[in-house]
Kinemage of the C-alpha trace (Angstrom):
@kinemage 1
@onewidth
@group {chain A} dominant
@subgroup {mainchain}
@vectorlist {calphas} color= white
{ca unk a 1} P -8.743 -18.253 12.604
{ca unk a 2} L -10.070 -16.361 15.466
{ca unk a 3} L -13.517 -15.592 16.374
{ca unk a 4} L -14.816 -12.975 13.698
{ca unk a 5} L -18.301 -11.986 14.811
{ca unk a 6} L -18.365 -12.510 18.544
{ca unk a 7} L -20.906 -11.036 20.115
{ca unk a 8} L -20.112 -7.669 21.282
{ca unk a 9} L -17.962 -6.742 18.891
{ca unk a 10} L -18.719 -3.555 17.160
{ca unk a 11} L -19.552 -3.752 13.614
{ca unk a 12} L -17.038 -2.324 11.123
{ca unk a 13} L -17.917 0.617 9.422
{ca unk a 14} L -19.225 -0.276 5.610
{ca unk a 15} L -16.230 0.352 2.976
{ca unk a 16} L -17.540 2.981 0.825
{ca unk a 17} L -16.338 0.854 -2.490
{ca unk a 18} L -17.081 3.723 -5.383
{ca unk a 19} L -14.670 6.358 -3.940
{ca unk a 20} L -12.339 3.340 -3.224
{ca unk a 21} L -12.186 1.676 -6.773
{ca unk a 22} L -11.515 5.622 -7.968
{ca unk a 23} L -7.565 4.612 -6.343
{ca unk a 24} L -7.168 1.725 -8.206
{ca unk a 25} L -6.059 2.965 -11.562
{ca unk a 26} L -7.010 -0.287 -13.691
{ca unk a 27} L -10.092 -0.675 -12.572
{ca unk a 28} L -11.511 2.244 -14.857
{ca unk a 29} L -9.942 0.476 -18.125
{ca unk a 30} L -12.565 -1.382 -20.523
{ca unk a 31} L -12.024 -4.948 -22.398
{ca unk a 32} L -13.856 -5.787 -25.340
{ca unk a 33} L -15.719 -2.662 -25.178
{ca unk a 34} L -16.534 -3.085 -21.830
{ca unk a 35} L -15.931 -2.323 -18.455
{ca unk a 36} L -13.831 -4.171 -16.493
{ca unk a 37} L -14.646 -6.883 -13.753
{ca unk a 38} L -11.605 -7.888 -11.769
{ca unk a 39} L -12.727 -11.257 -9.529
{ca unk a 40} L -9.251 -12.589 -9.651
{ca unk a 41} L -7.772 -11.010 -6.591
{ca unk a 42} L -7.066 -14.445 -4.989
{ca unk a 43} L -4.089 -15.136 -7.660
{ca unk a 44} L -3.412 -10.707 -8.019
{ca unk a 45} L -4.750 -7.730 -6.751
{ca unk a 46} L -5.027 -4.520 -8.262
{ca unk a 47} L -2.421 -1.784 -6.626
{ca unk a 48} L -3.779 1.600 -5.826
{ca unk a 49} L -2.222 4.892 -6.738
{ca unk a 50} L -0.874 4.975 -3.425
{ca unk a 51} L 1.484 1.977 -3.701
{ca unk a 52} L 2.213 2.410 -7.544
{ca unk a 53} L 3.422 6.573 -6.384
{ca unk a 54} L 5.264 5.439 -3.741
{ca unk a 55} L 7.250 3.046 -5.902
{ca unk a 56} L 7.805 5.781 -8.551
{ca unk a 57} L 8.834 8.522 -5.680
{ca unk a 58} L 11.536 5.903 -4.387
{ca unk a 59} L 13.084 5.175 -7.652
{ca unk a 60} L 12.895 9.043 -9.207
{ca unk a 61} L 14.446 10.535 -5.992
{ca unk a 62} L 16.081 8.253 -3.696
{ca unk a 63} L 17.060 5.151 -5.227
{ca unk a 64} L 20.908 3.413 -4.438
{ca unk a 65} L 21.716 -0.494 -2.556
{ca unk a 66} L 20.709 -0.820 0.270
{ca unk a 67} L 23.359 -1.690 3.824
{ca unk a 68} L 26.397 -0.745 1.238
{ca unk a 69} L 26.594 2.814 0.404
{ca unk a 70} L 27.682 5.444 3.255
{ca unk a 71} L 26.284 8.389 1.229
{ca unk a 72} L 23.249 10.281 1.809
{ca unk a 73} L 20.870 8.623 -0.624
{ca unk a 74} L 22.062 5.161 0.099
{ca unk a 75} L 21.544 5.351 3.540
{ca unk a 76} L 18.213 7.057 2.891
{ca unk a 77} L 17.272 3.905 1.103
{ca unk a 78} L 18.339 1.610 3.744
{ca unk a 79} L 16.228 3.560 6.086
{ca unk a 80} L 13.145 3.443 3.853
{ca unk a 81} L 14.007 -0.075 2.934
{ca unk a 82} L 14.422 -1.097 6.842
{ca unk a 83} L 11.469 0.834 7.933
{ca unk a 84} L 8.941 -1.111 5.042
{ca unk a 85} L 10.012 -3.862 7.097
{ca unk a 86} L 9.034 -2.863 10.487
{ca unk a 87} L 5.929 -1.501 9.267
{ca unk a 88} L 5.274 -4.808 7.348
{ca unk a 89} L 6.178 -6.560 11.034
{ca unk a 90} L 3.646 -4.359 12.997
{ca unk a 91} L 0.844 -4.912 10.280
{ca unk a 92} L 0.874 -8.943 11.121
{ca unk a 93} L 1.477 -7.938 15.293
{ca unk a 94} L 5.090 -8.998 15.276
{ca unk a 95} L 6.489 -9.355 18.461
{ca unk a 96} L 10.184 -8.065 17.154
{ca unk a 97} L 9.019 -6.677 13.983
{ca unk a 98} L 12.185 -5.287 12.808
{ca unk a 99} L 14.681 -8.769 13.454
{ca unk a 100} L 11.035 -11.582 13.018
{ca unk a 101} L 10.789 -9.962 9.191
{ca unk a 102} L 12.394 -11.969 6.143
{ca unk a 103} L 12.477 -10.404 3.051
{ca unk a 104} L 12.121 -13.180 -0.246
{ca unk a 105} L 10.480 -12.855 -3.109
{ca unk a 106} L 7.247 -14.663 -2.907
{ca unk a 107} L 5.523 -16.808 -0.190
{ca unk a 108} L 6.824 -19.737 -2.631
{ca unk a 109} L 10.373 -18.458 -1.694
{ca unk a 110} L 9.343 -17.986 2.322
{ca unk a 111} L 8.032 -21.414 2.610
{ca unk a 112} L 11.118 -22.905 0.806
{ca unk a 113} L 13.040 -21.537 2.897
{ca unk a 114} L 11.571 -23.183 5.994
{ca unk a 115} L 11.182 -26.465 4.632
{ca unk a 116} L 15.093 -26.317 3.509
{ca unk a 117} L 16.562 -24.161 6.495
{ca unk a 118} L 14.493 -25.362 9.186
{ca unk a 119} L 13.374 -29.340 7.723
{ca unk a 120} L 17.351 -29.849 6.535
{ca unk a 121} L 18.613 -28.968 10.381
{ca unk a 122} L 15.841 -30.286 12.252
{ca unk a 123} L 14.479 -33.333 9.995
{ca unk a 124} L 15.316 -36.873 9.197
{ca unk a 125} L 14.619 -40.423 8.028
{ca unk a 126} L 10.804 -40.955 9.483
{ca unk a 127} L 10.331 -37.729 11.134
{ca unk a 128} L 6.833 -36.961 10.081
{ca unk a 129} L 5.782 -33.282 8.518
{ca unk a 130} L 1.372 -32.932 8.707
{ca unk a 131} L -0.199 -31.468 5.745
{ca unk a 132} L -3.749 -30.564 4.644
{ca unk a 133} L -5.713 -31.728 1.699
{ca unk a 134} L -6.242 -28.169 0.296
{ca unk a 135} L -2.627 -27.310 0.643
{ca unk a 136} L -1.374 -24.867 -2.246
{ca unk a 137} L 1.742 -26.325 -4.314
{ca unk a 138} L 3.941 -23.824 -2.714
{ca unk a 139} L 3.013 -25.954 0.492
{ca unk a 140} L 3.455 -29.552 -0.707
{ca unk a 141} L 6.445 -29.496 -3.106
{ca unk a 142} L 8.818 -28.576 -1.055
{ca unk a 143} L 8.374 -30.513 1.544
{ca unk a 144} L 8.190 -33.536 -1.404
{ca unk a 145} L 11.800 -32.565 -1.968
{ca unk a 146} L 12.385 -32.666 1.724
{ca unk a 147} L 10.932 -36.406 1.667
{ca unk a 148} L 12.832 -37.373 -1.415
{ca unk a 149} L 15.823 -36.469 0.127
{ca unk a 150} L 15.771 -37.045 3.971
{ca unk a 151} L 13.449 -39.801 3.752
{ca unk a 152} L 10.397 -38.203 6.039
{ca unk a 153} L 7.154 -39.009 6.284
{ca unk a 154} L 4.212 -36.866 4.724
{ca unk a 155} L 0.855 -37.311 6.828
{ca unk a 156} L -2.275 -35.683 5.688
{ca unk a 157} L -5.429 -34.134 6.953
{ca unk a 158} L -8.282 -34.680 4.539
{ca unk a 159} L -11.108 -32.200 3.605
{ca unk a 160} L -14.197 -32.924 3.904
{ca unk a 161} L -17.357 -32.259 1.303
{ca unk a 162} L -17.702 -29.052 2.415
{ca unk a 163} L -14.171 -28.159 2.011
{ca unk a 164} L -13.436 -28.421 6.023
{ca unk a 165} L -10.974 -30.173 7.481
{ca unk a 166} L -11.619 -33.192 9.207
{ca unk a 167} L -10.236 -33.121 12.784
{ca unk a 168} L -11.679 -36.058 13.947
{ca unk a 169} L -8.362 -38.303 13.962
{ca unk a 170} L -6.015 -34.944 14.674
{ca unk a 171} L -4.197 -36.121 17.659
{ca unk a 172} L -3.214 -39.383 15.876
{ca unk a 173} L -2.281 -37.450 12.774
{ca unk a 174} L -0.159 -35.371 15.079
{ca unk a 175} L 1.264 -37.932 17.162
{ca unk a 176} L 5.294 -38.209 16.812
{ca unk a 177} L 4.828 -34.936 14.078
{ca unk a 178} L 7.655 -32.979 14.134
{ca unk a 179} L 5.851 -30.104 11.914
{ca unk a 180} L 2.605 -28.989 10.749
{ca unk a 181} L 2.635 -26.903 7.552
{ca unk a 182} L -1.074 -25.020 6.822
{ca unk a 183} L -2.920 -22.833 5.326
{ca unk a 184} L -4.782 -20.156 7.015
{ca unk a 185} L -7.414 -19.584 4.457
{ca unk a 186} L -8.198 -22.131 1.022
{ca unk a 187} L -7.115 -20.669 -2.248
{ca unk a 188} L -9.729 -22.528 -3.815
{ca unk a 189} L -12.799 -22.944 -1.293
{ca unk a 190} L -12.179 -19.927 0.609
{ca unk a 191} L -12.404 -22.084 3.961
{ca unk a 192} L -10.779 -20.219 6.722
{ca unk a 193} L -8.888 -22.779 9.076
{ca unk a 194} L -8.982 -22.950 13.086
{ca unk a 195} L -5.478 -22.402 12.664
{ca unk a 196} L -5.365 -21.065 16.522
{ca unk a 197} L -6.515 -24.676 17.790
{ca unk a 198} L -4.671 -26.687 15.201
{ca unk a 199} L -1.568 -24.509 16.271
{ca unk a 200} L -1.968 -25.618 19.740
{ca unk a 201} L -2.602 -29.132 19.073
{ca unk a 202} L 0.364 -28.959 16.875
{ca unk a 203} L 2.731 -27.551 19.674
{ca unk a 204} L 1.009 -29.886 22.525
{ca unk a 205} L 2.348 -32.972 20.074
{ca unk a 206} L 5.704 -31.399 20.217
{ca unk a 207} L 5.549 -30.001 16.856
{ca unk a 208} L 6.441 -26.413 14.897
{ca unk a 209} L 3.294 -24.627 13.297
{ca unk a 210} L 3.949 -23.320 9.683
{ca unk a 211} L 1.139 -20.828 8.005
{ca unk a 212} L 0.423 -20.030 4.326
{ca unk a 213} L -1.510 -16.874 4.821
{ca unk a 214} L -1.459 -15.729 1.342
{ca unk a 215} L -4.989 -15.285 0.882
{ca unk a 216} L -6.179 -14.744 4.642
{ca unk a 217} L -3.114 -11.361 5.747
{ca unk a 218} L -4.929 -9.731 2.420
{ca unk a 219} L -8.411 -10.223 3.808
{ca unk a 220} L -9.099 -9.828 7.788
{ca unk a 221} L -7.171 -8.481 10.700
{ca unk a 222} L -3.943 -11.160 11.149
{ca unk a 223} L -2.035 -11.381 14.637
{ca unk a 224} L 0.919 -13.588 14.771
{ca unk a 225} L 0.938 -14.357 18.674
{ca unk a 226} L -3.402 -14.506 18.439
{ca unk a 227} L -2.636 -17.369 15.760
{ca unk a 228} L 0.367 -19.105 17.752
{ca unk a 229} L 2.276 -20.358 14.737
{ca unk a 230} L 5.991 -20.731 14.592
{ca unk a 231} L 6.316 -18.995 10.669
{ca unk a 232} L 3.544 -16.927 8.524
{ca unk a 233} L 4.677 -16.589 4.859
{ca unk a 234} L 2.556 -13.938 2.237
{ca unk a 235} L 3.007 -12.466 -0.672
{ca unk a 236} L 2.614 -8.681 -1.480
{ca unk a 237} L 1.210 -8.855 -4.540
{ca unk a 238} L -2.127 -10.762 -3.560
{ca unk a 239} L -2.376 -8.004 -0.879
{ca unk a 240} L -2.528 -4.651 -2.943
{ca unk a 241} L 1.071 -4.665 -3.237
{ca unk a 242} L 3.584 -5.278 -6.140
{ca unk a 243} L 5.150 -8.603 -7.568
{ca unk a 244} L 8.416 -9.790 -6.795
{ca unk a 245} L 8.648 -9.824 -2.776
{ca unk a 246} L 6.634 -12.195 -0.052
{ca unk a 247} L 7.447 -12.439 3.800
{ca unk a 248} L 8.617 -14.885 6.011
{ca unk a 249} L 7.734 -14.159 9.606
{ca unk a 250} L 9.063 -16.344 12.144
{ca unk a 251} L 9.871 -16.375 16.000
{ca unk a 252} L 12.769 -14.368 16.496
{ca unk a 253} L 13.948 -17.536 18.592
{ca unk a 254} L 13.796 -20.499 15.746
{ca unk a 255} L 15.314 -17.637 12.859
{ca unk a 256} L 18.182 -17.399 15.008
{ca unk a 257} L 19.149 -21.123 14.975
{ca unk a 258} L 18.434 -21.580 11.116
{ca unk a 259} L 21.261 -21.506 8.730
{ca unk a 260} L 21.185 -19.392 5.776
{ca unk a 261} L 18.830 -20.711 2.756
{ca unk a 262} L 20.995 -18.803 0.177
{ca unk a 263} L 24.753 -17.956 -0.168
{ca unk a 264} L 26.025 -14.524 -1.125
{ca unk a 265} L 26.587 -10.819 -0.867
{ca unk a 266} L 24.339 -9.363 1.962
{ca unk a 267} L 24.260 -12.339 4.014
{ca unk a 268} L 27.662 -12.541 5.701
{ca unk a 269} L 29.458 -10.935 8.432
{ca unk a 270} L 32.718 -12.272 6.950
{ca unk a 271} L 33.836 -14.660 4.316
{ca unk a 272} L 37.567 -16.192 4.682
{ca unk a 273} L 38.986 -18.930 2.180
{ca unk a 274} L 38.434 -21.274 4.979
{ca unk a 275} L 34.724 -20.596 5.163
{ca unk a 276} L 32.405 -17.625 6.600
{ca unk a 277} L 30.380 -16.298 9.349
{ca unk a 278} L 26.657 -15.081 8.674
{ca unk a 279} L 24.943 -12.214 9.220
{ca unk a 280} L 22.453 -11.295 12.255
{ca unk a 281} L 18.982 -12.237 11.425
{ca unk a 282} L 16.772 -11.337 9.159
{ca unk a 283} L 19.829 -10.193 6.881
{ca unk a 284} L 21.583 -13.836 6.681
{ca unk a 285} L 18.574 -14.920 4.707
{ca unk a 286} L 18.400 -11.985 2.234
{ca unk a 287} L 21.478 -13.160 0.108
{ca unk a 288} L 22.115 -11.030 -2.731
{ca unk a 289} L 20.663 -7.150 -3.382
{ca unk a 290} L 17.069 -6.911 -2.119
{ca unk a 291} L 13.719 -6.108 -3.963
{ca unk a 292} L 14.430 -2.424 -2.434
{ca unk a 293} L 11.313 -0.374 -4.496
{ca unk a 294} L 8.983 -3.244 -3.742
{ca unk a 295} L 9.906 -3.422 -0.615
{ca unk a 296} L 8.719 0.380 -0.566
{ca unk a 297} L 5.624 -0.776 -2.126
{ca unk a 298} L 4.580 -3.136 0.345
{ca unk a 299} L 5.143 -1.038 2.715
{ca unk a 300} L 2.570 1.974 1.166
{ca unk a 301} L 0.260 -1.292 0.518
{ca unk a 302} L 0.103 -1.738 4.153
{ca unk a 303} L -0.124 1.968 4.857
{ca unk a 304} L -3.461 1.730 2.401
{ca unk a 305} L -4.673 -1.443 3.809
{ca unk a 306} L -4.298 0.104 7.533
{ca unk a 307} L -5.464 3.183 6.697
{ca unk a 308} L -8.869 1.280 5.113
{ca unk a 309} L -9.167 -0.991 8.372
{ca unk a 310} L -9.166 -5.120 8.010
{ca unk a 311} L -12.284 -4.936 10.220
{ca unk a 312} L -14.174 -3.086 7.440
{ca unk a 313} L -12.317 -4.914 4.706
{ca unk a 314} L -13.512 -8.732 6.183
{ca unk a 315} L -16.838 -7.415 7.306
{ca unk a 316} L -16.957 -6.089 3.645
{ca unk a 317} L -15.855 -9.405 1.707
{ca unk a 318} L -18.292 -11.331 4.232
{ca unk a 319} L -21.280 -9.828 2.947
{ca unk a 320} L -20.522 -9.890 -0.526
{ca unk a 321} L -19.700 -13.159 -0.508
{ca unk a 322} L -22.586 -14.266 1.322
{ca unk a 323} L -24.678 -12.110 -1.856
{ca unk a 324} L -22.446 -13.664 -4.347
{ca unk a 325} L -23.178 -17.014 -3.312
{ca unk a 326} L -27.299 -16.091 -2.968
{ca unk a 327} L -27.023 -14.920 -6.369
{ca unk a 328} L -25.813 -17.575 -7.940
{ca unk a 329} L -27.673 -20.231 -6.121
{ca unk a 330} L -30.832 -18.411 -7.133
{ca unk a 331} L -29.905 -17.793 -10.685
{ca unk a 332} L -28.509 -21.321 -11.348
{ca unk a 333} L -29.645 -23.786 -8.810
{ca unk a 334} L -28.664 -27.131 -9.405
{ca unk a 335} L -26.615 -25.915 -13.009
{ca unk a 336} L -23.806 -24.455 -10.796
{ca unk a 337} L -21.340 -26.308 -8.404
{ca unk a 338} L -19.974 -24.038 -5.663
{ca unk a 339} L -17.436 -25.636 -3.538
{ca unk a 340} L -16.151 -24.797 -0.049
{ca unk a 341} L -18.044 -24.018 3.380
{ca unk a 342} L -21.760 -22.974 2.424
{ca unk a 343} L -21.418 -20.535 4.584
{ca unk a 344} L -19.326 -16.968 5.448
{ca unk a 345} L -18.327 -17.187 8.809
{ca unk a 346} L -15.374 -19.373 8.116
{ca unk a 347} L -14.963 -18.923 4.273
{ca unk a 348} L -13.611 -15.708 2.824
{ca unk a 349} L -14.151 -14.008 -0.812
{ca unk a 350} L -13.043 -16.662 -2.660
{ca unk a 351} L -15.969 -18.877 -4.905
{ca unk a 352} L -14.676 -21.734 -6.749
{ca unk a 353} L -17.720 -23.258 -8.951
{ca unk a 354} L -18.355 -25.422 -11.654
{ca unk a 355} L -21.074 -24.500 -14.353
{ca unk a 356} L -23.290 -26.979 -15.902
{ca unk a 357} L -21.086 -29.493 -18.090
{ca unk a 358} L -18.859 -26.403 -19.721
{ca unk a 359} L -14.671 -26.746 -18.639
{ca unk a 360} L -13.803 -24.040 -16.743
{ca unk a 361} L -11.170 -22.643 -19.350
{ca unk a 362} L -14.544 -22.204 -21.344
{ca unk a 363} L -16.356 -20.302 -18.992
{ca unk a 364} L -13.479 -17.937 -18.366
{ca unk a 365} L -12.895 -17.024 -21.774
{ca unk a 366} L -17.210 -16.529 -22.400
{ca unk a 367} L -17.077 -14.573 -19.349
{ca unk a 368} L -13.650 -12.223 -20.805
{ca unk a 369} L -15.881 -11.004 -23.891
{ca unk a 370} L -18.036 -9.654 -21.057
{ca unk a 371} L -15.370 -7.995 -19.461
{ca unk a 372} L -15.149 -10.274 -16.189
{ca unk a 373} L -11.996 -12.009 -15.471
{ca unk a 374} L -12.046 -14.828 -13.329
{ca unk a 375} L -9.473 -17.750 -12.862
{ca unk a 376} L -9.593 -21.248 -14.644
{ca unk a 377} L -7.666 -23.757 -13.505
{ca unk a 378} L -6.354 -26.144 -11.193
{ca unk a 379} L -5.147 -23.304 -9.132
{ca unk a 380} L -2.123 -24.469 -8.137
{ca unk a 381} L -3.778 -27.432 -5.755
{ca unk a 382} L -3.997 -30.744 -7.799
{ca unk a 383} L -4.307 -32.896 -4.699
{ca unk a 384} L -7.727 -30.458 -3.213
{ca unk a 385} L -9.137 -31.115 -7.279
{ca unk a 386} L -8.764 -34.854 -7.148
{ca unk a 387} L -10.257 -34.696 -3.215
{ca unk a 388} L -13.215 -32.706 -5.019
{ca unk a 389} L -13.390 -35.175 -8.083
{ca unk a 390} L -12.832 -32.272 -10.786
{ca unk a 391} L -9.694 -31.936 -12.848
{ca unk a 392} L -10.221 -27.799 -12.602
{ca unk a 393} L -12.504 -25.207 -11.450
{ca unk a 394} L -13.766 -21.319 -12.426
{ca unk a 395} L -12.915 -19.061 -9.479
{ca unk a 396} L -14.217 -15.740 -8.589
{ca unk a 397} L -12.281 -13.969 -6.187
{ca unk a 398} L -12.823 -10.737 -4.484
{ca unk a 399} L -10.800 -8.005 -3.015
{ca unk a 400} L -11.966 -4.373 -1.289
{ca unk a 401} L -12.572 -2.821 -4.418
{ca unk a 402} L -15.409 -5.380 -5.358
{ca unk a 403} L -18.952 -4.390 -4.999
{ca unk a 404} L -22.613 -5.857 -5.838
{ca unk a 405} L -22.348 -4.713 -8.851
{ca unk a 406} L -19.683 -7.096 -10.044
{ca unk a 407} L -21.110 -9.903 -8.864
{ca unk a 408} L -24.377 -8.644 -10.359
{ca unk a 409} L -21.813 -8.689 -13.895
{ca unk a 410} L -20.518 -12.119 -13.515
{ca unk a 411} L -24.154 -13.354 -13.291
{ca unk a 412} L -25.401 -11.776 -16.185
{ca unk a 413} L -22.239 -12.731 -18.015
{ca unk a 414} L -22.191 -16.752 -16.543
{ca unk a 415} L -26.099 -16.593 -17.912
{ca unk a 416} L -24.712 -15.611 -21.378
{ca unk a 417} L -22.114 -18.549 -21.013
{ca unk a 418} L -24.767 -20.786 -20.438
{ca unk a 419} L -26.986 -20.052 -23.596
{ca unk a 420} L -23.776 -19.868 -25.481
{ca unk a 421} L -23.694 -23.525 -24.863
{ca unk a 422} L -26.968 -25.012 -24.346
């Protein structure tokens, strides 16, 4: 990723946390008598009142299909509908934002779509597709279907033991690659990747560039030509945003050679018994009726997120992360595991740890009678847990709304867990 704390860039100003958790509706519920401690932003975030009103406003006033109707409402949709997009577009720094936008509805979906749109047209038997160790499911399966079927080769870059790649071999890991698929930022070790440099090593080799930024667009500032990758896919819903839509950006360039992923309504010009023509990118690979009010959402999610500043929002998750992991050290020592880069300046507010001898699933459900909520789990990334010799891990994850204070909880609460078992 790029440079984060160069010197002579002005701090961020400090989020003030307590007036923004009052805009985030569930975080003033209580479970099990007690308040509650969301660290589990990495898999959801919570949605502020802003995103969840702006859904409700769209569906109670304005509400019809989008590109169909010619009547006043309809058309007000598409506008809305059209205009999340471009606003999505300009959040990432889009070159084209309102044609380089795809609609689906998840990351899972976006990347899919590459791997079968872009590896089906551009891939065969022994072409070679470069993966990382701590890829997410969403960023090895596909392409496993892709190999199963076409016959390609899957090359790997490994992590090493603190959950950074190892870039020592890269140019013979690249060499004769036709694609490099990557995360931006670790699900599970929180390790933000040089995806800048791999992306140019990448293209020097002749080879696309292919980002999962699910957990790194939520977190810092994210510029699409800064990062030089080919395709960016995210999810809404890990960025303060609602379930059910993700984003594929690509280069305006390689969308408008791909054939459509999906066939249907939406994404033809014209369909004849003798075949059909598709539609004008980004619309050829929206098949079927969008998600129109969570399109709206994602679009008041980046309004909020804007409005906060991803400067303040990194510089905030930096520091606690950098306390989280100082607490926990000194509380623990030796009795806790904490994978991933021991440092903050490329790892964002994501902790994966394990505690003592207890299974994670254990320590998750101790730490729910104390309120906290953390993920247990494999986390969707089975090859990263057999590169870090555990079968699962606890995960503490943290988004704007998180303050000392919860990590201060999940302390207290992990303490508990441990005299529960000893």
């Amino acid at each position: 990723m790029a440079d984060l704390t160069a010197a002579g860039t002005p701090p961020a100003p400090a989020l003030d946390v307590a007036t923004l958790r009052k805009d985030f509706p569930l975080l003033a519920r209580e479970v099990h008598g007690r308040p509650i401690t969301y660290l589990d932003s990495a898999a959801s975030s919570q949605r502020p009142t802003a995103v969840l009103d702006a859904m409700r406003e769209y569906d109670e006033t304005t509400h019809a299909n989008v590109h169909r109707g010619v009547y006043a409402i309809a058309e007000e949709a598409t506008r809305r509908f059209e205009a999340a997009r471009t606003n999505v577009g300009r959040f990432i720094g889009a070159p084209d934002p309102g044609r380089e936008v795809v609609f689906a509805k998840n990351a899972t979906e976006a990347l899919n779509l590459v791997a079968h749109a872009w590896g089906r047209t551009h891939l065969g038997r022994g072409d070679v597709v470069v993966l990382t160790e701590m890829e997410h499911h969403a960023n090895i399966v596909p392409w496993h279907m892709l190999a199963a079927e076409r016959g390609i080769e899957l090359r790997w870059l490994p992590v090493d033991d603190d959950g950074r790649l190892v870039l020592d071999d890269l140019d013979a890991v690249l060499d004769g690659a036709r694609l490099l698929s990557l995360t931006c930022m670790s699900n599970v070790l929180g390790t933000l990747n040089p995806v800048a440099q791999l992306a140019a090593a990448a293209h020097d080799a002749g080879a696309i560039v292919v980002a999962d930024a699910c957990q790194s667009v939520p977190h810092l500032p994210t510029d699409v030509a800064a990062l030089g990758v080919d395709f960016l896919a995210f999810s809404a819903h890990k960025m303060l945003g609602p379930t059910g839509i993700g984003v594929l950006w690509g280069r305006e360039a390689l969308l408008a050679e791909l054939p459509p992923f999906l066939g249907g309504g939406e994404m033809i010009l014209d369909v004849r018994k003798d075949g059909f023509t598709p539609n004008d990118i980004p619309w050829r690979f929206e098949a079927g009726t969008p998600p129109i009010t969570e399109a709206i959402g994602l679009g008041a999610a980046v309004d909020y997120l804007r409005a906060v500043g991803m400067d303040a929002v990194r510089a905030h998750e930096q520091s606690l992360t950098a306390y989280a992991l100082q607490a926990l050290a000194d509380r623990f020592g030796d009795d806790i595991r904490i994978f991933g880069p021991p440092g903050t300046e490329d790892r964002g507010g994501v902790i994966s740890f394990a505690f003592g001898d207890v299974h994670p699933h254990d320590v998750s459900q101790i730490l729910d009678e104390y309120g906290v909520c953390v993920r247990a789990g494999h986390h969707c990334a089975k090859p990263l847990m057999r590169r870090l010799g555990v079968t699962a891990t606890a995960r503490a994850s943290f988004g704007p709304y998180n303050d000392e204070h919860d990590v201060d909880t999940l302390v207290d609460a992990l303490d508990a867990a441990g005299r529960f078992f000893a």
